[in-house]
C-alpha positions, 0 to 999 in steps of 0.5 A, spaced: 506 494 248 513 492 244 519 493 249 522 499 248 516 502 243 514 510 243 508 510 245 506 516 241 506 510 235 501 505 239 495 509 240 493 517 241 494 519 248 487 520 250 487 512 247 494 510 249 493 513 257 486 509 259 485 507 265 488 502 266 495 506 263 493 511 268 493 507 274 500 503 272 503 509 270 501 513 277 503 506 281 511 505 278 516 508 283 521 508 277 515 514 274 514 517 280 521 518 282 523 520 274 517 524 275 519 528 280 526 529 278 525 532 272 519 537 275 525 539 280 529 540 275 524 544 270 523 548 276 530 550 277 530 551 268 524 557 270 529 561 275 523 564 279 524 568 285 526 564 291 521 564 297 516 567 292 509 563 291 508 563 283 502 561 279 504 556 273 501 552 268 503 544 267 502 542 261 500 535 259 500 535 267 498 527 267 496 524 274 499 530 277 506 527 280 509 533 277 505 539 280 505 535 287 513 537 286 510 544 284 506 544 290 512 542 294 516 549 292 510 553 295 508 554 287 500 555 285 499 551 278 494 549 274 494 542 269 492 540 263 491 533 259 487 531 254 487 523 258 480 523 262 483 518 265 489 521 268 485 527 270 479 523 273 486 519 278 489 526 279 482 528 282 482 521 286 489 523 289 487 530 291 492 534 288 492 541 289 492 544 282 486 546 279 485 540 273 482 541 265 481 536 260 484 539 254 488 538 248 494 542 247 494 542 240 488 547 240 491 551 243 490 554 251 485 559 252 487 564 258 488 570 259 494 574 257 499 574 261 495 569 266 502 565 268 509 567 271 512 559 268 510 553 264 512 547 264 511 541 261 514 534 261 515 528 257 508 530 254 511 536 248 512 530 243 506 529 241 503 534 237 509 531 232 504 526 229 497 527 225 493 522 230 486 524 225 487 526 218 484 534 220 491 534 224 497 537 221 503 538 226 506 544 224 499 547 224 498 544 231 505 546 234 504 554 232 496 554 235 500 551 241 506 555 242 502 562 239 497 562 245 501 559 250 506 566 248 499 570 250 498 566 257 505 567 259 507 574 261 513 578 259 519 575 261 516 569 263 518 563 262 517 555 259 520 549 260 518 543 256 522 536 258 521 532 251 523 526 247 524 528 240 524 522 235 529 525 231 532 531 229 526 532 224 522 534 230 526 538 234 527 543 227 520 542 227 518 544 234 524 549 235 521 553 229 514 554 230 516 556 238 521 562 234 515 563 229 510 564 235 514 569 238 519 565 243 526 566 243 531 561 247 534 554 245 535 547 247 538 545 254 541 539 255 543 534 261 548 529 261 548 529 252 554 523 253 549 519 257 545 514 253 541 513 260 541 520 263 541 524 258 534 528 258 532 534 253 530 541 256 526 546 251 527 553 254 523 559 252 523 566 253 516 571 252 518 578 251 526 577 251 530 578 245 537 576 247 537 570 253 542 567 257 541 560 256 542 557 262 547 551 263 546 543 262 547 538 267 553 534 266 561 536 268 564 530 264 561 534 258 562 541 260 570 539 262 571 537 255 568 544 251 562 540 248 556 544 247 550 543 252 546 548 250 543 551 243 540 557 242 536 560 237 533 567 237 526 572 235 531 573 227 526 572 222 529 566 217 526 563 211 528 555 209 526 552 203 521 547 203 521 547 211 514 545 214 516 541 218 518 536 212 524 533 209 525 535 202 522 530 198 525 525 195 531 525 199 533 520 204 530 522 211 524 523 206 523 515 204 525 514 211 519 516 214 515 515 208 517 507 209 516 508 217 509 510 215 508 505 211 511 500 216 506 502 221 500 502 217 502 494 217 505 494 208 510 490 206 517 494 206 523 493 203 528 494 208 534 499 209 540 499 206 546 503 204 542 505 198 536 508 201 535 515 198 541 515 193 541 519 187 542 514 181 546 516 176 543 519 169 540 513 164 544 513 157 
């Protein structure tokens, strides 16, 4: 894999976290420690009662190295991941967290009001790309987000630590979560860090007005810049909003030549005027 490549761009997860993957990933130090901070901090975004054992749901749960920060907390949990692999080194590693192989794009099947949480890291962003040609992404967020709405109790919350690829895939993201029925918003920790900055989808079930809670990152509060932004259950209609940009505009043929780009054709590079409006033939 190419330094510094998505790895959402090489393969499906199922395919890209192999065994081999798997193992690496569970083995890095650097993971493991990345791993545990953000279940940590994830943890902290849910606000769950203190010295109360809670049952929560970790989606996208890998090898287990976030649930074990769940099981440190007193925390019952019960993961998801469509990695055979990585659920096969979870079992190996004895965790703690009943374990399934699922695929969150269609949906989780429990029984209403089953979790008091749910958290998810570095795994949301998948469901942006169309792996198969029956995936439609938009389609496969709402399936997500509407069952995940019906497992989580009222009052309840979910975390999502994730890694959007552009503004395109929060706005899709965000409004399929709003159209499930979730409200809440976008925590960001450390927004003026290139290194540390990380991103925190916090949804509210059953709540119409939430508080959102505070990112990370004195420097930035100290100088008024936002951390947080919020959206609510208000039903608002956008044109051409499907989780595509308006054709023919500029991020339009972006991420039409991206496609392009990946599927091995020749492209003209980007410049200046990529997407202008040419003026009217005389």
């Amino acid at each position: 894999m190419a330094s510094g490549r998505r790895p959402e761009h090489s393969a499906p997860p199922e395919i890209f976290y192999n065994e081999d993957e798997a193992r690496k990933y569970t083995s890095n130090s650097r993971m493991i420690e990345i791993q545990m901070t953000m279940s940590e901090r994830a943890l902290e975004l849910l606000a769950l009662p203190e010295d109360t054992p809670a049952f929560i749901l970790d989606v996208g749960c890998g090898s287990g190295l976030s649930g074990e920060a769940l099981t440190e907390q007193g925390h019952y949990w019960v993961g998801l991941d469509i990695s055979t692999s990585m659920i096969d080194i979870a079992a190996e590693r004895e965790v703690e967290g009943d374990l399934f192989v699922s695929d969150m794009g269609q949906g989780v099947f429990f029984r209403p009001g089953s979790f008091d949480g749910v958290i998810s890291i570095s795994a949301l962003q998948w469901l942006c790309n169309a792996d198969k040609k029956t995936h439609n992404p938009p389609k496969r967020l709402y399936k997500f987000f509407s069952s995940l709405y019906g497992a989580l109790r009222r009052g309840g919350r979910a975390v999502f630590q994730f890694y959007p690829e552009n503004s395109l895939q929060l706005e899709l993201i965000t409004s399929q979560a709003m159209r499930a029925g979730f409200t809440g918003g976008l925590v960001v920790d450390y927004p003026n860090s290139t290194k540390a900055k990380k991103m925190f989808l916090c949804l509210f079930a059953g709540l119409s007005n939430p508080q959102l809670p505070k990112g990370l990152g004195t420097e930035s509060n100290q100088k008024g810049l936002p951390t947080e932004a919020s959206f609510s259950d208000s039903r608002q209609r956008y044109k051409n909003m499907r989780g595509k940009a308006p054709k023919k505009s500029r991020d339009w043929i972006q991420e039409k030549k991206e496609r392009r780009r990946r599927q091995g054709r020749d492209v003209r590079p980007d410049s200046k005027f990529t997407g202008r409006k040419r003026s009217k033939k005389f």
